[in-house]
OpenMM code with the backbone's topology and positions (N, CA, C; nanometers):
from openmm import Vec3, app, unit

residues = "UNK UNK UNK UNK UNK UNK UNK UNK UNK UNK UNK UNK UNK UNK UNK UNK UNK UNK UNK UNK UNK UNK UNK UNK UNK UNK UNK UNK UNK UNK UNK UNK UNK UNK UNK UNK UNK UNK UNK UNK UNK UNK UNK UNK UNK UNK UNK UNK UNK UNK UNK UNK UNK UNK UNK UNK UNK UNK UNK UNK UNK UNK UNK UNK UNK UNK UNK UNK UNK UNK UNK UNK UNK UNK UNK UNK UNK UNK UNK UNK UNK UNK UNK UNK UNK UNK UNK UNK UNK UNK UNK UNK UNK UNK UNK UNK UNK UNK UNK UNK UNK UNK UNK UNK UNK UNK UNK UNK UNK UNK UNK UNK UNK UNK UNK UNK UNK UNK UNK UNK UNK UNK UNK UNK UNK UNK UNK UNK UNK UNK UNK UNK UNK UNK UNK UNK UNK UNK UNK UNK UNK UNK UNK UNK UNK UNK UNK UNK UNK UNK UNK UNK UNK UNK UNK UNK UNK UNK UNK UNK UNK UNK UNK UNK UNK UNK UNK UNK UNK UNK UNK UNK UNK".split()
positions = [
    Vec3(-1.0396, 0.6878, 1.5639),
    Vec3(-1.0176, 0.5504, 1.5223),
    Vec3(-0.8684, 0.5259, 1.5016),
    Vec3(-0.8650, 0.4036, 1.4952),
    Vec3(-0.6839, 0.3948, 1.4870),
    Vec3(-0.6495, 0.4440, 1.3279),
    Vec3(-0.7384, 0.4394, 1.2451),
    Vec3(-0.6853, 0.4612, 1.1074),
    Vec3(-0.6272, 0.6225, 1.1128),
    Vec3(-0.6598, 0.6663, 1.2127),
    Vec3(-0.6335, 0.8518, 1.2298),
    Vec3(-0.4601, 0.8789, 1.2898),
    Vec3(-0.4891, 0.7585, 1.3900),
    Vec3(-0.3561, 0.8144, 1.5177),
    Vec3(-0.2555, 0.7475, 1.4900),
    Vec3(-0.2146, 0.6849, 1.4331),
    Vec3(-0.0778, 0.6002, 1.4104),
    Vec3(-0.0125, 0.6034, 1.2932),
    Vec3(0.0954, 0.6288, 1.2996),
    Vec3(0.2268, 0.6611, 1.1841),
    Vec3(0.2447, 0.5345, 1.0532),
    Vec3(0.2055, 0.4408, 1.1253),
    Vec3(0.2464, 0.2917, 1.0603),
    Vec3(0.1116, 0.2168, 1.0586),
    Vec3(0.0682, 0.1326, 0.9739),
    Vec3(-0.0523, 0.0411, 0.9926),
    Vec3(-0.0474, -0.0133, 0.8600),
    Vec3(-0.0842, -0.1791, 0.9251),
    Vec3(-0.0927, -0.2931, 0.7904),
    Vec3(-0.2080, -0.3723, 0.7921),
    Vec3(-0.2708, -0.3857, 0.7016),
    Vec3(-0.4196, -0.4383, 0.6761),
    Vec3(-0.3737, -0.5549, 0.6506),
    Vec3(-0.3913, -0.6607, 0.6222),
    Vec3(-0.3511, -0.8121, 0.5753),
    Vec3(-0.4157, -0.8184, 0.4578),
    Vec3(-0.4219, -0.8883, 0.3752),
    Vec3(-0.5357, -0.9295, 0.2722),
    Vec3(-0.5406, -1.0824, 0.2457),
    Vec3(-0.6232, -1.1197, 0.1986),
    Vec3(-0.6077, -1.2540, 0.1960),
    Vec3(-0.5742, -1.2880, -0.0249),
    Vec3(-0.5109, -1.4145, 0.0148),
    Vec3(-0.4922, -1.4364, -0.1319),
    Vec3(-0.6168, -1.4354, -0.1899),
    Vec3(-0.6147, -1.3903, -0.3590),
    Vec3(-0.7690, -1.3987, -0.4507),
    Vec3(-0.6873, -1.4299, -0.5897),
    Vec3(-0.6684, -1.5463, -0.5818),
    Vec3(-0.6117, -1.6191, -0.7138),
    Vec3(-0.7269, -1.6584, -0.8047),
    Vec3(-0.7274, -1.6229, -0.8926),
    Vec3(-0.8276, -1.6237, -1.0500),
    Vec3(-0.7379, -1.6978, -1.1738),
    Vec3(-0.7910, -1.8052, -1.2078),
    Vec3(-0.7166, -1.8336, -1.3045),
    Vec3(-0.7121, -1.7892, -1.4677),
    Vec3(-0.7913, -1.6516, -1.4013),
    Vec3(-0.8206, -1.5982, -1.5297),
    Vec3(-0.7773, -1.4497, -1.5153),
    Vec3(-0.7235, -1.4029, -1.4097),
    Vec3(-0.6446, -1.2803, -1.3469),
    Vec3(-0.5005, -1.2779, -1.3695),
    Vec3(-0.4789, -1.1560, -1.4317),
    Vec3(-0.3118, -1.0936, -1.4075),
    Vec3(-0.2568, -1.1235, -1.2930),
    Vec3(-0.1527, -1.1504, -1.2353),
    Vec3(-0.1060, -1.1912, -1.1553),
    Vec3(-0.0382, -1.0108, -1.0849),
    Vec3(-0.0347, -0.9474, -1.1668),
    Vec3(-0.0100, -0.8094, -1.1262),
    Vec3(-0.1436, -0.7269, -1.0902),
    Vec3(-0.2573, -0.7952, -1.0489),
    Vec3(-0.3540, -0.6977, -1.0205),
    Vec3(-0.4027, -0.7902, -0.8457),
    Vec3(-0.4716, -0.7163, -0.7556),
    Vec3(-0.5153, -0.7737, -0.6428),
    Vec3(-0.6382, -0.7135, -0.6315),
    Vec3(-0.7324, -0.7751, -0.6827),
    Vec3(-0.9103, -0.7068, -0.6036),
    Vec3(-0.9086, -0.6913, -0.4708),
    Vec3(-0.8825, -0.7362, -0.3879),
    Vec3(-0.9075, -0.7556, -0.2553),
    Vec3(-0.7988, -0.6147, -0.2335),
    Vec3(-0.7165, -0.6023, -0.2302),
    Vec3(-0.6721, -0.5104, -0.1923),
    Vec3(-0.6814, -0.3590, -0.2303),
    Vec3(-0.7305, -0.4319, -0.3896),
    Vec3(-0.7678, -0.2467, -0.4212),
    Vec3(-0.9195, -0.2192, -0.3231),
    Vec3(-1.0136, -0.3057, -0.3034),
    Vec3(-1.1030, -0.2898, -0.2259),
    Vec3(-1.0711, -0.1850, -0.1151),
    Vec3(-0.9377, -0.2363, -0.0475),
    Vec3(-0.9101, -0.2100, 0.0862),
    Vec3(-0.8516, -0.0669, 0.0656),
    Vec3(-0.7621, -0.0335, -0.0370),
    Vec3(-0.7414, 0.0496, -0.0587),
    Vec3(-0.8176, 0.1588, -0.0509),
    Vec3(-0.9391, 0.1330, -0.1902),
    Vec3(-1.0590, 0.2358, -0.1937),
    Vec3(-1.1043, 0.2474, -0.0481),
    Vec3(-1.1617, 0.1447, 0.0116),
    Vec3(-1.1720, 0.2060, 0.1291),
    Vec3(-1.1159, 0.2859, 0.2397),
    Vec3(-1.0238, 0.2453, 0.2720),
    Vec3(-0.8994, 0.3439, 0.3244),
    Vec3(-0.9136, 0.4718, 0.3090),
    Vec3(-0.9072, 0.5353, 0.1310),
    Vec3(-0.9065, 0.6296, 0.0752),
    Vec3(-1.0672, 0.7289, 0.1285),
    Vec3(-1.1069, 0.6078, 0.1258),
    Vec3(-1.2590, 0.6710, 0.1573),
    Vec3(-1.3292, 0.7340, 0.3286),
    Vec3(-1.2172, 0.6208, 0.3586),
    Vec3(-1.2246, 0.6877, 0.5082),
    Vec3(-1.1475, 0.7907, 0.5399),
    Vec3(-1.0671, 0.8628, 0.5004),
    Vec3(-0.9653, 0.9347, 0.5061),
    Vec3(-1.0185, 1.0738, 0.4726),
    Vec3(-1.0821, 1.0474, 0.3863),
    Vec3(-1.1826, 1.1480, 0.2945),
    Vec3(-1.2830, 1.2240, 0.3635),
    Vec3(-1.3638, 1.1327, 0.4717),
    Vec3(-1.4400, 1.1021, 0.5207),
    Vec3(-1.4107, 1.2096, 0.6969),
    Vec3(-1.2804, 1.1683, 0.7415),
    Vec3(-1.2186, 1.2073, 0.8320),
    Vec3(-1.1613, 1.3828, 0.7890),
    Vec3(-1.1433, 1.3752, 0.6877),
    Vec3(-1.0850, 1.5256, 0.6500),
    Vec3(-1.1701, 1.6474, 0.6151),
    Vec3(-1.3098, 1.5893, 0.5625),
    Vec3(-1.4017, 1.6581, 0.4976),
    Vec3(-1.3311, 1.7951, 0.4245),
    Vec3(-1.3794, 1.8712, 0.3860),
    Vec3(-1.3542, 2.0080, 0.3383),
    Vec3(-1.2093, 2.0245, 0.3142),
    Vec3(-1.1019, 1.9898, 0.4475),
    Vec3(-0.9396, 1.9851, 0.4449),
    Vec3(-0.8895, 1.8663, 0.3655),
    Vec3(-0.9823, 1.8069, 0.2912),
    Vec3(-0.9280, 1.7046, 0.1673),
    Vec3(-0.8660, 1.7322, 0.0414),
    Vec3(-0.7523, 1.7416, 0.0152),
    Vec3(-0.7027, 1.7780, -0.1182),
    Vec3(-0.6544, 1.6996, -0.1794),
    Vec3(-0.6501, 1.6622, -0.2905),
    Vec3(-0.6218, 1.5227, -0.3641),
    Vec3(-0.4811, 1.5360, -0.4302),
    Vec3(-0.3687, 1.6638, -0.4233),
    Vec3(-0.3102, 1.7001, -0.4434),
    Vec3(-0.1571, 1.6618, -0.3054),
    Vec3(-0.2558, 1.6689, -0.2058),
    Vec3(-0.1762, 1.6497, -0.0824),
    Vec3(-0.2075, 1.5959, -0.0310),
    Vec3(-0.3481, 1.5115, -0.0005),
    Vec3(-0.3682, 1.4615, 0.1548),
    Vec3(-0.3724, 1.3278, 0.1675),
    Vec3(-0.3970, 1.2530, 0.0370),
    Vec3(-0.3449, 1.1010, 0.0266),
    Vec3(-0.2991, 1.0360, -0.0783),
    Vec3(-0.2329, 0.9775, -0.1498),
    Vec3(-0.1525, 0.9114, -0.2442),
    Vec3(-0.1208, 0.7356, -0.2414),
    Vec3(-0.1253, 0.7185, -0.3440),
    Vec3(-0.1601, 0.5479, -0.3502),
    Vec3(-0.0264, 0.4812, -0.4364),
    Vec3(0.0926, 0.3724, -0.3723),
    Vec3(0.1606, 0.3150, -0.4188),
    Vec3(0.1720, 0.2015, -0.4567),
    Vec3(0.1772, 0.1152, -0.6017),
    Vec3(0.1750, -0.0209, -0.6180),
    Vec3(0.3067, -0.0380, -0.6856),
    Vec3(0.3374, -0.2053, -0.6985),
    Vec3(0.4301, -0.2378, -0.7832),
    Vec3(0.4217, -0.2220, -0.9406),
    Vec3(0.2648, -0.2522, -0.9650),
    Vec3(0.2190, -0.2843, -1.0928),
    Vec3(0.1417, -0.1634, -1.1258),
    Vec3(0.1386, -0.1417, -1.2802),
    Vec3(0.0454, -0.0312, -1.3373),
    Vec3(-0.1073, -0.1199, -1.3345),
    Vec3(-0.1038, -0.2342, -1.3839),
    Vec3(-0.2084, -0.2973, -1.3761),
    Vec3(-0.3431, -0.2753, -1.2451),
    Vec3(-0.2478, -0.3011, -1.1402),
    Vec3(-0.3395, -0.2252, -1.0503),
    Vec3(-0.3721, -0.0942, -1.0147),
    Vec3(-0.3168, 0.0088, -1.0972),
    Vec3(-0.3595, 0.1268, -1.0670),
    Vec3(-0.4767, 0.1398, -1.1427),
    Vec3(-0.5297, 0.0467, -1.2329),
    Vec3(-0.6663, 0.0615, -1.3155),
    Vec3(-0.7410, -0.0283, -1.2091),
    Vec3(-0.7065, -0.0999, -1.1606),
    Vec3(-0.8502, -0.1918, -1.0313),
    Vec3(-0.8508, -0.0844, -0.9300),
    Vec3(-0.7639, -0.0245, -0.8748),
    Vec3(-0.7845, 0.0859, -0.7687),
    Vec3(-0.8862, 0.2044, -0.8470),
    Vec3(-0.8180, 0.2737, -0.9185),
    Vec3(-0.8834, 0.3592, -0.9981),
    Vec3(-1.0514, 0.3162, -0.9924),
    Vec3(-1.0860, 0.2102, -1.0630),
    Vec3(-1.2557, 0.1016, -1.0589),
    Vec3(-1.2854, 0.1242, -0.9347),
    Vec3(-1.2467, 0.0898, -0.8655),
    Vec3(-1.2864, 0.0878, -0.7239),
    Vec3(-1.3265, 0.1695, -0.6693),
    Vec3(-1.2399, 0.3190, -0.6613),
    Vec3(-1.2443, 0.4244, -0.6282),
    Vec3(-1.3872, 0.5207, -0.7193),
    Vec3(-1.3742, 0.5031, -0.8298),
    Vec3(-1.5128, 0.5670, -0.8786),
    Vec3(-1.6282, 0.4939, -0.8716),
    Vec3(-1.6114, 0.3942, -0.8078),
    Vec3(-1.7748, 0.3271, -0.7773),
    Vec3(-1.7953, 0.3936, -0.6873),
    Vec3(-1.7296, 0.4633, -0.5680),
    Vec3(-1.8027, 0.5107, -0.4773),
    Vec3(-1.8302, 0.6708, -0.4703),
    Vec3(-1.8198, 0.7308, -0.6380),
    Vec3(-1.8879, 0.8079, -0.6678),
    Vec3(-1.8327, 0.9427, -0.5870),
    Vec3(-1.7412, 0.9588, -0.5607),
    Vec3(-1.6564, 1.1121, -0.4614),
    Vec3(-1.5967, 1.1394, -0.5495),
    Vec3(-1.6209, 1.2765, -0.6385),
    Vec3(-1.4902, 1.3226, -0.7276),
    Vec3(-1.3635, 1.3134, -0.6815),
    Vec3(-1.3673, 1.4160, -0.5898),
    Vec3(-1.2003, 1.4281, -0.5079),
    Vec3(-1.1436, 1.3297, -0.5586),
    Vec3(-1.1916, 1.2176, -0.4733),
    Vec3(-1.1032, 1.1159, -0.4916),
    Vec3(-1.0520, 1.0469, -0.6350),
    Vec3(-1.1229, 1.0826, -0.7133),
    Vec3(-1.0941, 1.0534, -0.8537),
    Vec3(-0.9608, 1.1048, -0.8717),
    Vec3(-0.9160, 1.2145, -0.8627),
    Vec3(-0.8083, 1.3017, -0.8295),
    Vec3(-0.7166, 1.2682, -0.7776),
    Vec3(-0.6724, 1.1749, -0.6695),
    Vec3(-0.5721, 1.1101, -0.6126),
    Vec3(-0.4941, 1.0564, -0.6736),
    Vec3(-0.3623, 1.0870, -0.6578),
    Vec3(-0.2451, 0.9863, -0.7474),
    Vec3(-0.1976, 0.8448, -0.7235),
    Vec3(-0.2107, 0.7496, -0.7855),
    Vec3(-0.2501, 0.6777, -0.7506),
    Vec3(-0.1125, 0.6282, -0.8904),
    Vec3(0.0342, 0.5314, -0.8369),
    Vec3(0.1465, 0.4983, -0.8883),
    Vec3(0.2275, 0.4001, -0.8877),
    Vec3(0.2969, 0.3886, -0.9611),
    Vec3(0.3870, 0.2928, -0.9306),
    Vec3(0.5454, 0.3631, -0.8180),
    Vec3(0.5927, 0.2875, -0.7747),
    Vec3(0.6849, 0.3500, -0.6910),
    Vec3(0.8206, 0.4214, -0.7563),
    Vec3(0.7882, 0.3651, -0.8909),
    Vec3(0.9630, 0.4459, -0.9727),
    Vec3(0.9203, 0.5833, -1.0080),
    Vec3(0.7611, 0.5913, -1.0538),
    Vec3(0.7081, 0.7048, -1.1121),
    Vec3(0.6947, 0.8010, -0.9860),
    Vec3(0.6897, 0.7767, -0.8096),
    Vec3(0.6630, 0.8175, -0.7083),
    Vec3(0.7575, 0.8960, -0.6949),
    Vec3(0.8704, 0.8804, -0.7250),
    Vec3(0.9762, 0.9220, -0.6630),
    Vec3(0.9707, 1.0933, -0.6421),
    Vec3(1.0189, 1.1489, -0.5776),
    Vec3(1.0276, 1.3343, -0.5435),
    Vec3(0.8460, 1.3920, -0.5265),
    Vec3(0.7860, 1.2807, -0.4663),
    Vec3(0.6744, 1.3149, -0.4757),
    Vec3(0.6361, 1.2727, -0.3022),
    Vec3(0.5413, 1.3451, -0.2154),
    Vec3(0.4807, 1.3282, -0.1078),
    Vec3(0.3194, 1.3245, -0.1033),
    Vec3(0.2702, 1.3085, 0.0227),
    Vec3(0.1830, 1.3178, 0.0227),
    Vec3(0.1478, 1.2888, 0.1959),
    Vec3(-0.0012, 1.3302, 0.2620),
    Vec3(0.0492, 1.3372, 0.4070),
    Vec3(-0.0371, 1.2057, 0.4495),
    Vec3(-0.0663, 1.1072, 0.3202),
    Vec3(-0.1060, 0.9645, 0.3826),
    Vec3(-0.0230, 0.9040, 0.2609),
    Vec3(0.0124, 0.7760, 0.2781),
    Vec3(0.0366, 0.7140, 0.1831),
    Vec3(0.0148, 0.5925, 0.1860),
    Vec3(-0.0685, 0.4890, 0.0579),
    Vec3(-0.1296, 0.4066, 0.0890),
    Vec3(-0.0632, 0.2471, 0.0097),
    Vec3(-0.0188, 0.1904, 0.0441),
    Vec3(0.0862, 0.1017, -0.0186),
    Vec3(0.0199, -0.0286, -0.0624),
    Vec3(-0.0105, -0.0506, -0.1646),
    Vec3(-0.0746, -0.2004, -0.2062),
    Vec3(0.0337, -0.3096, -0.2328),
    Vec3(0.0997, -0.3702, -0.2047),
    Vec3(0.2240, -0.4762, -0.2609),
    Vec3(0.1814, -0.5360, -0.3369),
    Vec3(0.0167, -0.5989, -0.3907),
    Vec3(-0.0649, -0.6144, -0.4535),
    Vec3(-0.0191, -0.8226, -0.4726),
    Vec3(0.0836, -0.8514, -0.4403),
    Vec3(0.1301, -0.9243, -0.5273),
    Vec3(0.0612, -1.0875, -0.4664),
    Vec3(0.0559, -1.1901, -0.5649),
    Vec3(-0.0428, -1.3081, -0.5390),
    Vec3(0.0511, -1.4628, -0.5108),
    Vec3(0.1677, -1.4617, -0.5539),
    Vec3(0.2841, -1.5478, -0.5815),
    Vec3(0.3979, -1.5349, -0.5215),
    Vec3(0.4819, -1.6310, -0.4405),
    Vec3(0.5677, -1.6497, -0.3804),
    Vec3(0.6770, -1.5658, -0.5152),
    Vec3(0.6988, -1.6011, -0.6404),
    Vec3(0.7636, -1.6266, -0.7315),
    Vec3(0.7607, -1.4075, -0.7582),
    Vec3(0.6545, -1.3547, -0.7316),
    Vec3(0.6671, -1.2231, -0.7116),
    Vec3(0.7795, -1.1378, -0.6408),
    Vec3(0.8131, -1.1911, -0.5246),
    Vec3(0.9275, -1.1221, -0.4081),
    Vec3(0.9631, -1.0843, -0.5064),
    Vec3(1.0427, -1.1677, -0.6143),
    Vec3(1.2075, -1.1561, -0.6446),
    Vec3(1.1727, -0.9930, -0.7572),
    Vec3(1.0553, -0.9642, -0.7842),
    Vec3(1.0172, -0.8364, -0.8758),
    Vec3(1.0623, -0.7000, -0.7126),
    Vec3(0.9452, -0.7262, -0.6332),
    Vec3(0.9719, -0.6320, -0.5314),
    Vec3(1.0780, -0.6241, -0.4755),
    Vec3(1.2125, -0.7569, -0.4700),
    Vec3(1.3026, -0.6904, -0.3782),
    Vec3(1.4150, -0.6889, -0.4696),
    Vec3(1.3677, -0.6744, -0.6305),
    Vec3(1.4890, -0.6534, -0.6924),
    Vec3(1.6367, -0.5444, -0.6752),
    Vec3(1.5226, -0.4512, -0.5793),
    Vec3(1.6491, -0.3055, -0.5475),
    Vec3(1.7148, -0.3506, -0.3987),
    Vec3(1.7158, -0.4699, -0.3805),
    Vec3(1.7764, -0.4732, -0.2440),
    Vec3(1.9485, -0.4556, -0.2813),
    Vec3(1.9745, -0.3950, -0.1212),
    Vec3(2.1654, -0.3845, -0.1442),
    Vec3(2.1509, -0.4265, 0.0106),
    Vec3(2.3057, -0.4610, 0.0010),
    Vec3(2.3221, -0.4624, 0.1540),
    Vec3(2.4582, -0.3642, 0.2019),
    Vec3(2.4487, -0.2698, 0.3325),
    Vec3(2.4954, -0.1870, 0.3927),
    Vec3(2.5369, -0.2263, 0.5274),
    Vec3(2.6479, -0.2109, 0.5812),
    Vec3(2.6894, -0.2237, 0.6515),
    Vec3(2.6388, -0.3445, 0.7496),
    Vec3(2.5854, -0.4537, 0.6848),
    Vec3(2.5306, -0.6057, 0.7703),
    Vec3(2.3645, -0.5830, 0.7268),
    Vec3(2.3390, -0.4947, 0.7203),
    Vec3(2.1958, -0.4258, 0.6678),
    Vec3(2.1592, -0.4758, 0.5046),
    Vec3(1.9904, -0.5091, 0.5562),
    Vec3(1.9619, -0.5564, 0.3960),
    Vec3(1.9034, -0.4542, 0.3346),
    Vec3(1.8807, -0.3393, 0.2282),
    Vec3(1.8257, -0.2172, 0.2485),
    Vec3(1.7466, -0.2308, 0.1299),
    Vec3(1.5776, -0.2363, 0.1010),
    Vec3(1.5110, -0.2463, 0.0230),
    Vec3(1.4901, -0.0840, -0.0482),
    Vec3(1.5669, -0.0882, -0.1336),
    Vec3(1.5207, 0.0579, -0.2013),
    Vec3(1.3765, 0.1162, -0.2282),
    Vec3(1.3614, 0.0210, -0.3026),
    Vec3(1.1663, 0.0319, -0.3093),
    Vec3(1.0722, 0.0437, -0.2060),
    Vec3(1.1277, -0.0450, -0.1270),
    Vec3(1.0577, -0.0099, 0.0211),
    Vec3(1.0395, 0.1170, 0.0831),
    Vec3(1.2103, 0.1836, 0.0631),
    Vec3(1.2458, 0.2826, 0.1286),
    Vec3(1.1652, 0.4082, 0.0442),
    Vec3(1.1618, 0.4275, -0.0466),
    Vec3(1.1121, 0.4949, -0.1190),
    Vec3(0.9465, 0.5205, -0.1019),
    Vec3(0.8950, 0.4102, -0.1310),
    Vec3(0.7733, 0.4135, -0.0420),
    Vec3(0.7593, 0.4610, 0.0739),
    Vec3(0.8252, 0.4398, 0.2088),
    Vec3(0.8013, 0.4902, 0.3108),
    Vec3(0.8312, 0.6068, 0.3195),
    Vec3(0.9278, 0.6791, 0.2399),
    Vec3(0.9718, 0.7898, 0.2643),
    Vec3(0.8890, 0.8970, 0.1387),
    Vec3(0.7441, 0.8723, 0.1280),
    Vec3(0.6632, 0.9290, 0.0395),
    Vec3(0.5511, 1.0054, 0.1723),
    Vec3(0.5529, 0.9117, 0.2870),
    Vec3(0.4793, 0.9758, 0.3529),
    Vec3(0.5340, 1.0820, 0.4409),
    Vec3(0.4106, 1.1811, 0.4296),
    Vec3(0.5069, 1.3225, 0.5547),
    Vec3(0.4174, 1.2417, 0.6914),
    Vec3(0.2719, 1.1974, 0.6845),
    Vec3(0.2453, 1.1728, 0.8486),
    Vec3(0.2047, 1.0771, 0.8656),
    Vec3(0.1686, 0.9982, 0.7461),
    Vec3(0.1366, 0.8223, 0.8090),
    Vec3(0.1326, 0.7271, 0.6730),
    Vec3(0.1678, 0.6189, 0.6902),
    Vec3(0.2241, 0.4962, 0.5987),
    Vec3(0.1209, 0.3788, 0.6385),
    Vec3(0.0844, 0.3332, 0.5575),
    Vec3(-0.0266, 0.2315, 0.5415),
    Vec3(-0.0142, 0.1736, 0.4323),
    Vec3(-0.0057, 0.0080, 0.4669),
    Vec3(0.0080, -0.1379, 0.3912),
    Vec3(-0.0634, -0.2371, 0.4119),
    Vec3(-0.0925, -0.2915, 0.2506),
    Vec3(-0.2167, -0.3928, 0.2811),
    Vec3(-0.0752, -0.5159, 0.1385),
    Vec3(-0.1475, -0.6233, 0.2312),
    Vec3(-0.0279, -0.7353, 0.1881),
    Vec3(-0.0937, -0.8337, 0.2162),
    Vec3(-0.0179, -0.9486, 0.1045),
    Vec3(-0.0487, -1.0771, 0.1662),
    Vec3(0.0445, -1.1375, 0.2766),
    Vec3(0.0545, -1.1474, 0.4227),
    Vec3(0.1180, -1.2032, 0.5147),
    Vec3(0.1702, -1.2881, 0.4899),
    Vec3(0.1063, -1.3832, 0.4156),
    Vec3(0.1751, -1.5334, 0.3952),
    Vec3(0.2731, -1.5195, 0.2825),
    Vec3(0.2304, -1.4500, 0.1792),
    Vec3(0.3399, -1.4409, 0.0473),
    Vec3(0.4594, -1.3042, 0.1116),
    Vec3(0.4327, -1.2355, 0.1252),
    Vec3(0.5436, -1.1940, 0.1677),
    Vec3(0.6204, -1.1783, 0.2730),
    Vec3(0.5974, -1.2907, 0.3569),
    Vec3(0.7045, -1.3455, 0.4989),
    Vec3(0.8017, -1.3665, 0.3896),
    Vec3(0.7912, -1.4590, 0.3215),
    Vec3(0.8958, -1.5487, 0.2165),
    Vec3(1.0281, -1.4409, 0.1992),
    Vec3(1.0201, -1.3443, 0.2349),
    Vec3(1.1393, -1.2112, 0.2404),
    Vec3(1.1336, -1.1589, 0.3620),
    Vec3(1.3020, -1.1955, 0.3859),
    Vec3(1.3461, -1.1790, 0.5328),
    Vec3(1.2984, -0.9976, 0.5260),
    Vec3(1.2811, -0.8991, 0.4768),
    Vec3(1.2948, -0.7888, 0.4792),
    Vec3(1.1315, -0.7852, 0.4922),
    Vec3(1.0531, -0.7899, 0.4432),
    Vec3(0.9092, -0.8155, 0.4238),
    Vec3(0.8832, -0.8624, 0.6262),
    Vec3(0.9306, -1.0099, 0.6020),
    Vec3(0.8972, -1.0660, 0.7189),
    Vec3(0.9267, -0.9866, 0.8518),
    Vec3(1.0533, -0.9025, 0.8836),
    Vec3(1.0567, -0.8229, 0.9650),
    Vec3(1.0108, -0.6891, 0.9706),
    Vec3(0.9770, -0.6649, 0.9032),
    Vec3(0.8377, -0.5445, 0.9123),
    Vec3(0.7459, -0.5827, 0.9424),
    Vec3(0.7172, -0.6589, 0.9062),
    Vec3(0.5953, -0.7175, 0.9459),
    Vec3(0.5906, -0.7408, 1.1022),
    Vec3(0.6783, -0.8436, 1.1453),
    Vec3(0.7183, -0.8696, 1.2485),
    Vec3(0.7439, -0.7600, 1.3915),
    Vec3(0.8045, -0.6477, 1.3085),
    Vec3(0.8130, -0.5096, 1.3764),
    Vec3(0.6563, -0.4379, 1.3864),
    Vec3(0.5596, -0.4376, 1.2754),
    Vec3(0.4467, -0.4187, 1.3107),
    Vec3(0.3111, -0.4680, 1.3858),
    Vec3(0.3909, -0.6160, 1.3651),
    Vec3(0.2662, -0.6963, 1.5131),
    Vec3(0.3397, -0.6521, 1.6243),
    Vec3(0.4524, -0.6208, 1.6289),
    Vec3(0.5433, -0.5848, 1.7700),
    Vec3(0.4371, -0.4781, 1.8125),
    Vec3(0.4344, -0.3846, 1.7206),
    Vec3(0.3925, -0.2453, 1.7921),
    Vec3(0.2243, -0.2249, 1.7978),
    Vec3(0.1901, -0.2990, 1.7849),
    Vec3(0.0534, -0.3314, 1.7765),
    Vec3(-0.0199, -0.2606, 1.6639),
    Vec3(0.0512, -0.2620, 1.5660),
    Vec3(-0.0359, -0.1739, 1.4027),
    Vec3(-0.0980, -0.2403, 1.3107),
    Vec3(-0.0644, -0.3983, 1.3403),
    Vec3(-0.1185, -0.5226, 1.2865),
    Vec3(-0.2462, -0.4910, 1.2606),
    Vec3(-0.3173, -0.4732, 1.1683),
    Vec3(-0.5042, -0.4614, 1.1994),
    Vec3(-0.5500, -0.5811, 1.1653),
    Vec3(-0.6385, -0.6637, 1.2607),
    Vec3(-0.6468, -0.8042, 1.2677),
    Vec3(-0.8079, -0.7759, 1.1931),
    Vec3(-0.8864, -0.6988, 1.1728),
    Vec3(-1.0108, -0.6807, 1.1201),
    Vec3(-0.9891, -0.5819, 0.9792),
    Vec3(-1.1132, -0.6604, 0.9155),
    Vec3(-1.0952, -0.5338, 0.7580),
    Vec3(-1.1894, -0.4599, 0.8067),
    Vec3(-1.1875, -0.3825, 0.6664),
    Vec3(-1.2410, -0.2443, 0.6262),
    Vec3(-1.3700, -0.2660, 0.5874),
] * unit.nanometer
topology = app.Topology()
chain = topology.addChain("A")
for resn in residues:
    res = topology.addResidue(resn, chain)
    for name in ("N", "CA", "C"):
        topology.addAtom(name, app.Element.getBySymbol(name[0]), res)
């Protein structure tokens, strides 16, 4: 399946605004997440270690308790076991999937995620980003809202670079 063979891949999610929801938590995506996790699990059988074989990055702690929910409804210890973080706490840490929630519901959010931006040599360089990507040793996987985070030229061209290469996944989980 493509969730196996490719280095890069982005799930979309759609907005799930609650007017009675944290604005730092995303159901829909921890959904996607757990699932992810579950297929992965699924694909590895026995060579599953929760120590190494997949790892889960958000902006918010908040959502590491809806992922967490998610993940023990479907009843797999292992996976209980998975680290599952924020990206400052990530840091010097790998793992050989890594599963990226941006989680976020509000235009008014970017300015939290691209607070570590610098710019380098004409280059806009998202620290947080980078950090994230550079958690995975063999494949990087992101689930986002498309529409809220175009609103960042840095966001928007990843993105843009990933419908390029065809990693876009136009169907859920």
């Amino acid at each position: 399946t493509l969730l196996h063979h490719h280095r890069l891949l982005y799930f979309p999610s759609a907005g799930n605004l609650s007017p009675t929801q944290s604005d730092k938590v995303n159901p829909v995506e921890a959904r996607i997440v757990a699932r992810i996790v579950g297929r992965i699990y699924s694909y590895c059988g026995k060579g599953f270690d929760p120590d190494r074989t997949v790892g889960v990055i958000v902006p918010y702690r908040n959502q590491i308790a809806m992922i967490r929910r998610e993940i023990e409804q479907m009843g797999i210890e292992p996976l209980t076991r998975i680290s599952i973080d924020t990206v400052e706490r990530y840091q010097g840490s790998q793992r050989d999937v890594i599963i990226y929630s941006f989680t976020i519901q509000h235009a008014y959010q970017l300015d939290f995620l691209t607070a570590n931006c610098m710019e380098e040599d004409g280059l806009v360089i998202d620290r947080k980003l980078n950090v994230t990507l550079t958690r995975a040793r063999r494949q990087m996987i992101l689930t986002g809202n498309p529409e809220i985070l175009s609103g960042s030229d840095v966001y928007a061209g990843l993105m843009e670079r990933i419908r390029r290469d065809g990693k876009y996944m136009k169907w859920t989980l």
